[in-house]
PDB file of N, CA, C and O in Angstrom:
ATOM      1  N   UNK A   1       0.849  -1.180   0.000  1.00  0.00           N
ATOM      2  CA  UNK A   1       0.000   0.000   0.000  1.00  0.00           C
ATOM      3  C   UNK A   1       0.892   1.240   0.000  1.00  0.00           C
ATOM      4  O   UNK A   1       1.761   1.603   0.793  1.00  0.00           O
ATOM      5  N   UNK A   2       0.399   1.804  -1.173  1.00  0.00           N
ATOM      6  CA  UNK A   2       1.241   3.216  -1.221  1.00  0.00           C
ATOM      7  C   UNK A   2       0.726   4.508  -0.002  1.00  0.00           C
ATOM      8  O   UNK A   2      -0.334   4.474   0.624  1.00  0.00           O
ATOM      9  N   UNK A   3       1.668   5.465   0.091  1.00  0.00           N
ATOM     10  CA  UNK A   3       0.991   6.532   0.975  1.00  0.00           C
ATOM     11  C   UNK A   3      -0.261   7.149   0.273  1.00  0.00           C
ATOM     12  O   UNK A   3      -1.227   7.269   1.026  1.00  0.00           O
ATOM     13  N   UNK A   4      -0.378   7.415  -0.554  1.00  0.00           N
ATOM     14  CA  UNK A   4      -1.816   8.104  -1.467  1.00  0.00           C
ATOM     15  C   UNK A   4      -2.844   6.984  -0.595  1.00  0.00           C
ATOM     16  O   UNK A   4      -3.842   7.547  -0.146  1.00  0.00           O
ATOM     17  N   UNK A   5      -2.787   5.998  -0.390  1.00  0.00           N
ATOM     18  CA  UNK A   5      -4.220   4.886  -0.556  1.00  0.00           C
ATOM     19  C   UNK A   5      -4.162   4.982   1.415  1.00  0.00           C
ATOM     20  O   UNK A   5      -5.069   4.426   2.036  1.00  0.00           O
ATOM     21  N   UNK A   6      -2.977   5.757   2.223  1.00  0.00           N
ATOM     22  CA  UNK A   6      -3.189   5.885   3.343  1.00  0.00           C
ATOM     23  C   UNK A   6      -3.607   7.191   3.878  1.00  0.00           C
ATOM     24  O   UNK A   6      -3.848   7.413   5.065  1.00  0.00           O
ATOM     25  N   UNK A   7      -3.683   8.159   2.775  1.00  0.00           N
ATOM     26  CA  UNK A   7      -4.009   9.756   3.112  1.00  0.00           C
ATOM     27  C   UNK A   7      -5.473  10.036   3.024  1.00  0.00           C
ATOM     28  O   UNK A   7      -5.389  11.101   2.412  1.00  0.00           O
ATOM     29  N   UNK A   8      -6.411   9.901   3.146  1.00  0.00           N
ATOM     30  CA  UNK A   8      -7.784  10.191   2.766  1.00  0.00           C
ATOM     31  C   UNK A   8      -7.765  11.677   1.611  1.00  0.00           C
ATOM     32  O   UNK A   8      -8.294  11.739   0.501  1.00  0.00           O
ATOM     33  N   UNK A   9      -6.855  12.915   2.437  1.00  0.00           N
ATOM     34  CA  UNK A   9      -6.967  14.103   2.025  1.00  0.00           C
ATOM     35  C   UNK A   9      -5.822  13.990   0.448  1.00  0.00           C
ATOM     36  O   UNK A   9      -5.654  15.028  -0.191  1.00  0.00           O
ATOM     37  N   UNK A  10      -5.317  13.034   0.103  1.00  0.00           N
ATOM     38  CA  UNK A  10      -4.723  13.336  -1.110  1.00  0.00           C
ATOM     39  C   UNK A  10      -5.617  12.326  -1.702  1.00  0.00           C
ATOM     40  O   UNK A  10      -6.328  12.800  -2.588  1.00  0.00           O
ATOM     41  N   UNK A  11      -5.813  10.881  -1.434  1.00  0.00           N
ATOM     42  CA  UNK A  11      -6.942  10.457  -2.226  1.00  0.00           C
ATOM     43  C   UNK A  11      -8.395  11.467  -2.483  1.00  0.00           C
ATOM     44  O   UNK A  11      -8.765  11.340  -3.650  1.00  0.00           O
ATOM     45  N   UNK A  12      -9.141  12.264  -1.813  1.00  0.00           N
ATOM     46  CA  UNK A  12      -9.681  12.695  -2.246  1.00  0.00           C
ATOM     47  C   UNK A  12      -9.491  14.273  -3.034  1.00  0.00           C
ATOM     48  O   UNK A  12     -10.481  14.741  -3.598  1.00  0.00           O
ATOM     49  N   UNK A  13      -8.610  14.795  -3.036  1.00  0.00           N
ATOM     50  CA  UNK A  13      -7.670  15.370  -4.044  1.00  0.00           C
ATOM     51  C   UNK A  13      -7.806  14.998  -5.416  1.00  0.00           C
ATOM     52  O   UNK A  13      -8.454  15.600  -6.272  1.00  0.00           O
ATOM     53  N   UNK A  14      -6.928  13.626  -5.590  1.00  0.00           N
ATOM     54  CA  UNK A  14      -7.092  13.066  -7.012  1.00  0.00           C
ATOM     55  C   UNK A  14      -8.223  13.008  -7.622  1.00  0.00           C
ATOM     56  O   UNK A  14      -8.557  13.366  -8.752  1.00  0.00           O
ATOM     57  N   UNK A  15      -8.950  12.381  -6.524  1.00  0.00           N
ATOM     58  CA  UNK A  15     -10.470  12.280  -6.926  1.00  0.00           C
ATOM     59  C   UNK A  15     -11.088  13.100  -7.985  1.00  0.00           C
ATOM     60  O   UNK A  15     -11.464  12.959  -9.149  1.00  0.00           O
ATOM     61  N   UNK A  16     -11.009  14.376  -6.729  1.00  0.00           N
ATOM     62  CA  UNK A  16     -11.947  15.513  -7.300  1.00  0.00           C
ATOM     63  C   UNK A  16     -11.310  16.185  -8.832  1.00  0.00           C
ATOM     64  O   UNK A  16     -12.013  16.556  -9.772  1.00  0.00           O
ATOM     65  N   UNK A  17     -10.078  16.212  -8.786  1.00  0.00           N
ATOM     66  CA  UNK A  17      -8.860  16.121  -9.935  1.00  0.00           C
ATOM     67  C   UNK A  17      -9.930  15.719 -10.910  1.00  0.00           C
ATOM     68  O   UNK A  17     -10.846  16.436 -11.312  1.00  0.00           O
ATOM     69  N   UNK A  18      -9.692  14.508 -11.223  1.00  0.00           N
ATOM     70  CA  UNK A  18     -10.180  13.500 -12.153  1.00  0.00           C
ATOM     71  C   UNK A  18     -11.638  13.575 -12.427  1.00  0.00           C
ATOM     72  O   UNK A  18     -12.108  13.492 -13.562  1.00  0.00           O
ATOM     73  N   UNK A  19     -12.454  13.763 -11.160  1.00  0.00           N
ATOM     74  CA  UNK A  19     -14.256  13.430 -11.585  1.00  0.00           C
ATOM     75  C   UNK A  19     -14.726  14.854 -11.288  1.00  0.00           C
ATOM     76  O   UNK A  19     -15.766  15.190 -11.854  1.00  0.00           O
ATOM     77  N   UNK A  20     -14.193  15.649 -10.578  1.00  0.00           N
ATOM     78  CA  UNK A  20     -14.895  16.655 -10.236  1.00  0.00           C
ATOM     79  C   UNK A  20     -15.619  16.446  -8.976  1.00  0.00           C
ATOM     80  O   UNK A  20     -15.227  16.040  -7.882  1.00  0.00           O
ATOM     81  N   UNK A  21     -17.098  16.929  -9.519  1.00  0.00           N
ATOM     82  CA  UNK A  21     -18.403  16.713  -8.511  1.00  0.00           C
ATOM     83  C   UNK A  21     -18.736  15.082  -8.062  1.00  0.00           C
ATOM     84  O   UNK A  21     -18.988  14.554  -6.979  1.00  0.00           O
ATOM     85  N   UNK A  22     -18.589  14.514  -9.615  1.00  0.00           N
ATOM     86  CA  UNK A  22     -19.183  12.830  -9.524  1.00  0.00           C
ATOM     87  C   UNK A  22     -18.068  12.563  -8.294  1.00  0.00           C
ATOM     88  O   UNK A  22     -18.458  11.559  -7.698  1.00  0.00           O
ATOM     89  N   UNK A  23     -17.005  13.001  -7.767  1.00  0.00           N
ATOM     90  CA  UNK A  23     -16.455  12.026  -7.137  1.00  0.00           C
ATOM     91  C   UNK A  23     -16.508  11.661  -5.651  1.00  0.00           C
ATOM     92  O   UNK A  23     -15.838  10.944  -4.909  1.00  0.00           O
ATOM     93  N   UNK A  24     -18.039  12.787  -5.468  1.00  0.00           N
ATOM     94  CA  UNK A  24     -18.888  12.632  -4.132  1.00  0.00           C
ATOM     95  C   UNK A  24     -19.357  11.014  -4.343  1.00  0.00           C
ATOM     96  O   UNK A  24     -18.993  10.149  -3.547  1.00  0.00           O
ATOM     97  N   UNK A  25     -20.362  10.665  -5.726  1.00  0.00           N
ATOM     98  CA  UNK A  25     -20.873   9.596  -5.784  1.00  0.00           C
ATOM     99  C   UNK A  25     -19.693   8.238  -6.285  1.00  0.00           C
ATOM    100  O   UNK A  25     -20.296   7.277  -6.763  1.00  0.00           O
ATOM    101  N   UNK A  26     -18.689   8.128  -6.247  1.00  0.00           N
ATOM    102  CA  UNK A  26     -17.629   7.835  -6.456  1.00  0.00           C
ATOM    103  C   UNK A  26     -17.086   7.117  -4.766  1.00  0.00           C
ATOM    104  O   UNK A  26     -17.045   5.889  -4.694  1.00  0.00           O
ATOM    105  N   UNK A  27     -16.746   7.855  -3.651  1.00  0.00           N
ATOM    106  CA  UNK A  27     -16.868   7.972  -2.803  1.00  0.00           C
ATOM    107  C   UNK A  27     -17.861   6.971  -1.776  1.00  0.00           C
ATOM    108  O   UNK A  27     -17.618   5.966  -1.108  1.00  0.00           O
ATOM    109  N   UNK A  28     -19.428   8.012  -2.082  1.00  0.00           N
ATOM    110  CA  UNK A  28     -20.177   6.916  -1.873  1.00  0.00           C
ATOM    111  C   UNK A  28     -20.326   5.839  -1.574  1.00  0.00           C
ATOM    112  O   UNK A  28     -20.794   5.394  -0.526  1.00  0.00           O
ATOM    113  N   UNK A  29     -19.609   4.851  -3.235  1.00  0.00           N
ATOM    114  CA  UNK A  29     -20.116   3.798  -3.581  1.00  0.00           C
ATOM    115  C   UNK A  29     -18.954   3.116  -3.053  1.00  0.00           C
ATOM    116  O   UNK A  29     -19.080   1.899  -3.187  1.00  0.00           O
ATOM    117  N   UNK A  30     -17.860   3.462  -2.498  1.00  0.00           N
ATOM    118  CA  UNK A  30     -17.244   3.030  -2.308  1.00  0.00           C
ATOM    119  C   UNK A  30     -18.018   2.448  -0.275  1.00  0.00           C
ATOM    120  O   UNK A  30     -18.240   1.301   0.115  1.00  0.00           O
ATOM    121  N   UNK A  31     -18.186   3.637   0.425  1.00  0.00           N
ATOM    122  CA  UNK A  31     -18.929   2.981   1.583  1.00  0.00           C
ATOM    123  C   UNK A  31     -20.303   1.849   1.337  1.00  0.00           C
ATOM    124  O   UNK A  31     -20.632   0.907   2.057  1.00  0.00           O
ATOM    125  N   UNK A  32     -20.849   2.269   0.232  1.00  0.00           N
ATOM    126  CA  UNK A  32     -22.270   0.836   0.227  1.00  0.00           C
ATOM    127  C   UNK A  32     -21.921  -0.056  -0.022  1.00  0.00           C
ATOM    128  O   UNK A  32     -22.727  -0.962   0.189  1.00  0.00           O
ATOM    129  N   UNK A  33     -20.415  -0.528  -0.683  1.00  0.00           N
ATOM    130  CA  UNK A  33     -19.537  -1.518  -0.833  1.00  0.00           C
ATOM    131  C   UNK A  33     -19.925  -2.589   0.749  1.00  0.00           C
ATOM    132  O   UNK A  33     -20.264  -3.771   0.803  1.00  0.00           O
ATOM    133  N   UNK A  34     -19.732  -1.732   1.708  1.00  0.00           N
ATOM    134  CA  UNK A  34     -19.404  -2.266   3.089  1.00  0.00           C
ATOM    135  C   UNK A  34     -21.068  -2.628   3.408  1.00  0.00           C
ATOM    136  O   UNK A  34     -22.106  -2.035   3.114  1.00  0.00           O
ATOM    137  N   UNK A  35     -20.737  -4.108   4.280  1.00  0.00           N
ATOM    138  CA  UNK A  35     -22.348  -3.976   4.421  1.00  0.00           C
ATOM    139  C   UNK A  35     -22.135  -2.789   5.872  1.00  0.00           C
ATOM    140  O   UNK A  35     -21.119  -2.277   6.343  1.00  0.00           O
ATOM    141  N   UNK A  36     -23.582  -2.681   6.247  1.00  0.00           N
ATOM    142  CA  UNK A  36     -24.189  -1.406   7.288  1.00  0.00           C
ATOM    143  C   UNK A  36     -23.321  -1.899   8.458  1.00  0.00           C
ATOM    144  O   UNK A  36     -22.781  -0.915   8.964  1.00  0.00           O
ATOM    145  N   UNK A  37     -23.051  -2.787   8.949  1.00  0.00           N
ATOM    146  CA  UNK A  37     -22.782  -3.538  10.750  1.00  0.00           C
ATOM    147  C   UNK A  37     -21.374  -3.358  10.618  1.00  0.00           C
ATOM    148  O   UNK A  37     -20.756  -2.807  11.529  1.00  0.00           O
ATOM    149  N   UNK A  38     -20.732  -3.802   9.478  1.00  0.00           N
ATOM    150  CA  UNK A  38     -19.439  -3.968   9.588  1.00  0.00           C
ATOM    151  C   UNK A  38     -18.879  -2.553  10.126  1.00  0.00           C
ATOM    152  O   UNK A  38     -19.362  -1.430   9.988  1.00  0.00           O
ATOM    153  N   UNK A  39     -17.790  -2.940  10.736  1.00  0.00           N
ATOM    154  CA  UNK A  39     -16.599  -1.558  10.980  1.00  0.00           C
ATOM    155  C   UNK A  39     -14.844  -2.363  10.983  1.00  0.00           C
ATOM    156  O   UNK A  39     -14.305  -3.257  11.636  1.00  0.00           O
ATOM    157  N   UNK A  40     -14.447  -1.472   9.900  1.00  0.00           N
ATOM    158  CA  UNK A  40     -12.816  -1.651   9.885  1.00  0.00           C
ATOM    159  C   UNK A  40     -12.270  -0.512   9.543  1.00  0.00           C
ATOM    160  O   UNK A  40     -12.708   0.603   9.829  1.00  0.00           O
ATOM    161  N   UNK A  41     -11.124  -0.806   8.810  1.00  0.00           N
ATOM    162  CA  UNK A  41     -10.286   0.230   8.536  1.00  0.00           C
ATOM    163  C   UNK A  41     -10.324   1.130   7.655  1.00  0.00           C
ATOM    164  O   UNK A  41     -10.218   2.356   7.696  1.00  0.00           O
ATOM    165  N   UNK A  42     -10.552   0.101   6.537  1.00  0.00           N
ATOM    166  CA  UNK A  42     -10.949   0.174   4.853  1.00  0.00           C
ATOM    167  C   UNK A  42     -12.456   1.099   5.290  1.00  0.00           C
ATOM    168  O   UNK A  42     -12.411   2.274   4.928  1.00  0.00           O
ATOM    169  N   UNK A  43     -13.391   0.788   5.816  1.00  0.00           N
ATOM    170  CA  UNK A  43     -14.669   1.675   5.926  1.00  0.00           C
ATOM    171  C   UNK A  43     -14.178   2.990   5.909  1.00  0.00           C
ATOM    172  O   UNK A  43     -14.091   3.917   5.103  1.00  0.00           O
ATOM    173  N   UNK A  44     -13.784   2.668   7.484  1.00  0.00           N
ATOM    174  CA  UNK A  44     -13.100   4.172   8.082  1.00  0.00           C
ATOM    175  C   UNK A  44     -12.507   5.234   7.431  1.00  0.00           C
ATOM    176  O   UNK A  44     -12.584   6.445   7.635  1.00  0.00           O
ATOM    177  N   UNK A  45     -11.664   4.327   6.289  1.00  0.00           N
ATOM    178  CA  UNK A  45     -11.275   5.324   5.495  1.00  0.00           C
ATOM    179  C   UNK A  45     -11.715   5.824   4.570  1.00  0.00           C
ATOM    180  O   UNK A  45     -11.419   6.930   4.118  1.00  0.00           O
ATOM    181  N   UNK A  46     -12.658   4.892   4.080  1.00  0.00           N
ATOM    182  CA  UNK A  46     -13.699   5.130   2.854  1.00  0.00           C
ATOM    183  C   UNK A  46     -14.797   6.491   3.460  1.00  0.00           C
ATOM    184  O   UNK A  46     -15.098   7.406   2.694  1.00  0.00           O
ATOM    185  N   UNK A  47     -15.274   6.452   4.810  1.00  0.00           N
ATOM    186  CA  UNK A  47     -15.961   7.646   5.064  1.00  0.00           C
ATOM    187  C   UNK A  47     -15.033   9.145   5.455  1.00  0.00           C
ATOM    188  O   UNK A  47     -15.543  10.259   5.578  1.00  0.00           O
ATOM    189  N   UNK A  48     -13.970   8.906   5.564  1.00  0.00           N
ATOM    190  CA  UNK A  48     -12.937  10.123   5.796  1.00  0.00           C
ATOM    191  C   UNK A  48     -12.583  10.466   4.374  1.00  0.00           C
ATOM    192  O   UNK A  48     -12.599  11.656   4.060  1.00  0.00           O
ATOM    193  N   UNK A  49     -12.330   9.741   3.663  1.00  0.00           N
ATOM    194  CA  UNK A  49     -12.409   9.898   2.163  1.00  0.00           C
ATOM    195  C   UNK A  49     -13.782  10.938   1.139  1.00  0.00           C
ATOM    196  O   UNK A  49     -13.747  11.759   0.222  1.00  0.00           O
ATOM    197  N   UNK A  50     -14.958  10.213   2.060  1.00  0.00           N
ATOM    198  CA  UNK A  50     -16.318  11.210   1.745  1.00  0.00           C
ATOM    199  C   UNK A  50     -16.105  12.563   1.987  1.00  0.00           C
ATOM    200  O   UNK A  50     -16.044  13.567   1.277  1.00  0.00           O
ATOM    201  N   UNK A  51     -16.005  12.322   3.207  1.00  0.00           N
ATOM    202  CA  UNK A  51     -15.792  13.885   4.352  1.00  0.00           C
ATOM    203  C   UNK A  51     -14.735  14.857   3.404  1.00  0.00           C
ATOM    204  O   UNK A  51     -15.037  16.043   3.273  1.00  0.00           O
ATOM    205  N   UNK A  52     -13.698  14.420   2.857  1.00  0.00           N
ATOM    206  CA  UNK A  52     -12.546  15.146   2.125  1.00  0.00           C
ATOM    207  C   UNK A  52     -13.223  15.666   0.942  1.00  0.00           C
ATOM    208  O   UNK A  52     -13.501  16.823   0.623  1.00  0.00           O
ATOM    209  N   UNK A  53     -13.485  14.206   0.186  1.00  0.00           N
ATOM    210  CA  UNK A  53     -14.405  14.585  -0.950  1.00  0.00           C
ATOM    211  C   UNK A  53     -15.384  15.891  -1.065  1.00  0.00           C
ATOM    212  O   UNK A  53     -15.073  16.818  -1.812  1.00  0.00           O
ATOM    213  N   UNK A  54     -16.449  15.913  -0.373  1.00  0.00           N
ATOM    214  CA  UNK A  54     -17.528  16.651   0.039  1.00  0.00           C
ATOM    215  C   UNK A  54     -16.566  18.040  -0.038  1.00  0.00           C
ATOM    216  O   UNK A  54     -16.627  18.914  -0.903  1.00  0.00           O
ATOM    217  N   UNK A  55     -15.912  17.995   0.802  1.00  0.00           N
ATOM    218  CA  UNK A  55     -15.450  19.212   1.537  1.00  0.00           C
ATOM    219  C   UNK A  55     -14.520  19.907   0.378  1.00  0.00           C
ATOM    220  O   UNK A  55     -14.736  21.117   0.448  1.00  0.00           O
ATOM    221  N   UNK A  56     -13.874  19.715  -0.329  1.00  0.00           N
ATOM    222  CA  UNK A  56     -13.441  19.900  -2.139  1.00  0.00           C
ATOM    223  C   UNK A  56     -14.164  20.187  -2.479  1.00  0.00           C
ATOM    224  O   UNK A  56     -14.384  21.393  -2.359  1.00  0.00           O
ATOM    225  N   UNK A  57     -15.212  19.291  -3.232  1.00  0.00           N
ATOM    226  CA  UNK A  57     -16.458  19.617  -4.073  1.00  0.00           C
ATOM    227  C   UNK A  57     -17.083  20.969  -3.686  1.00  0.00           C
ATOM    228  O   UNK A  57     -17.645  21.586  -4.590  1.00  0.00           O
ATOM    229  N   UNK A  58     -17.044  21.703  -1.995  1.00  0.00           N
ATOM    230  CA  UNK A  58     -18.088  22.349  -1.888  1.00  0.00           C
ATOM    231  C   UNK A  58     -17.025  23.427  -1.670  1.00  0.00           C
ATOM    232  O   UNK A  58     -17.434  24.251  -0.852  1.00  0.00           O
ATOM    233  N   UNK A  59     -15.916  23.672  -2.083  1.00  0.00           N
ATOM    234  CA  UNK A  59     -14.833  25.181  -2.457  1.00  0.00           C
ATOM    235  C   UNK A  59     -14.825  24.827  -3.652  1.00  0.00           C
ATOM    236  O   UNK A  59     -14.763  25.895  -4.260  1.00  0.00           O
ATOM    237  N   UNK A  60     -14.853  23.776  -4.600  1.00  0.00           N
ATOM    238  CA  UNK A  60     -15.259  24.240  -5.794  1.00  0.00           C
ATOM    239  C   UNK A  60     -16.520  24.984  -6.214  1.00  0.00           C
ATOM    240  O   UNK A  60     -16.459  26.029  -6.861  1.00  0.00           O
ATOM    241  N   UNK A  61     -17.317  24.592  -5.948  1.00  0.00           N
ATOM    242  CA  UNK A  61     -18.886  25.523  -5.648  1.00  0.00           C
ATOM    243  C   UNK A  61     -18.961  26.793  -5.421  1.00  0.00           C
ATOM    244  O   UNK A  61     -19.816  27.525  -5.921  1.00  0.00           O
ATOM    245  N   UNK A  62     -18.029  27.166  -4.613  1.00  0.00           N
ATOM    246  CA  UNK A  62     -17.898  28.253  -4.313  1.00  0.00           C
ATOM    247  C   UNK A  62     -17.214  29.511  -4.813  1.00  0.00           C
ATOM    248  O   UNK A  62     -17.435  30.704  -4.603  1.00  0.00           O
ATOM    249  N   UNK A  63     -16.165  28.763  -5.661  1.00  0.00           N
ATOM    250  CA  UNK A  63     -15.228  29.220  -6.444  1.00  0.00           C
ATOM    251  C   UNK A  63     -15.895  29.630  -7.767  1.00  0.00           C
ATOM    252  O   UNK A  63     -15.308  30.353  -8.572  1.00  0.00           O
ATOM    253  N   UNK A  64     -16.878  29.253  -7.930  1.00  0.00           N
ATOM    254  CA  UNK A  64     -17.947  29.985  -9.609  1.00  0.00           C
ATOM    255  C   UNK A  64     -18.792  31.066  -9.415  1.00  0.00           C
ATOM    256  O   UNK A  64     -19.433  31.526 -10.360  1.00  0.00           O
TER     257      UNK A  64
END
């Protein structure tokens, strides 16, 4: 595992890079992956990943 796939805030960086807006639903799909009960790491990071995401997407928004 590279450092990018351990940073939430540069994975969702690239993200937004690459998809823009979609990479809220990008994100997403990555948590419905998980069923609802479970909790690990991979989740954990998948919703800190949202949180980054989101939080990009919505200074781009702002920025037009």
């Amino acid at each position: 595992m590279n450092s990018n796939n351990q940073n939430p805030q540069i994975k969702a960086q690239e993200l937004v890079k690459k998809h823009g807006k979609k990479a809220i639903e990008i994100a997403q799909r990555k948590i419905n992956a998980f069923p609802k009960d479970t909790h690990s790491r991979e989740k954990d990071f998948a919703l800190m990943l949202l949180t980054e995401v989101e939080n990009l997407t919505e200074k781009l928004g702002q920025k037009t």
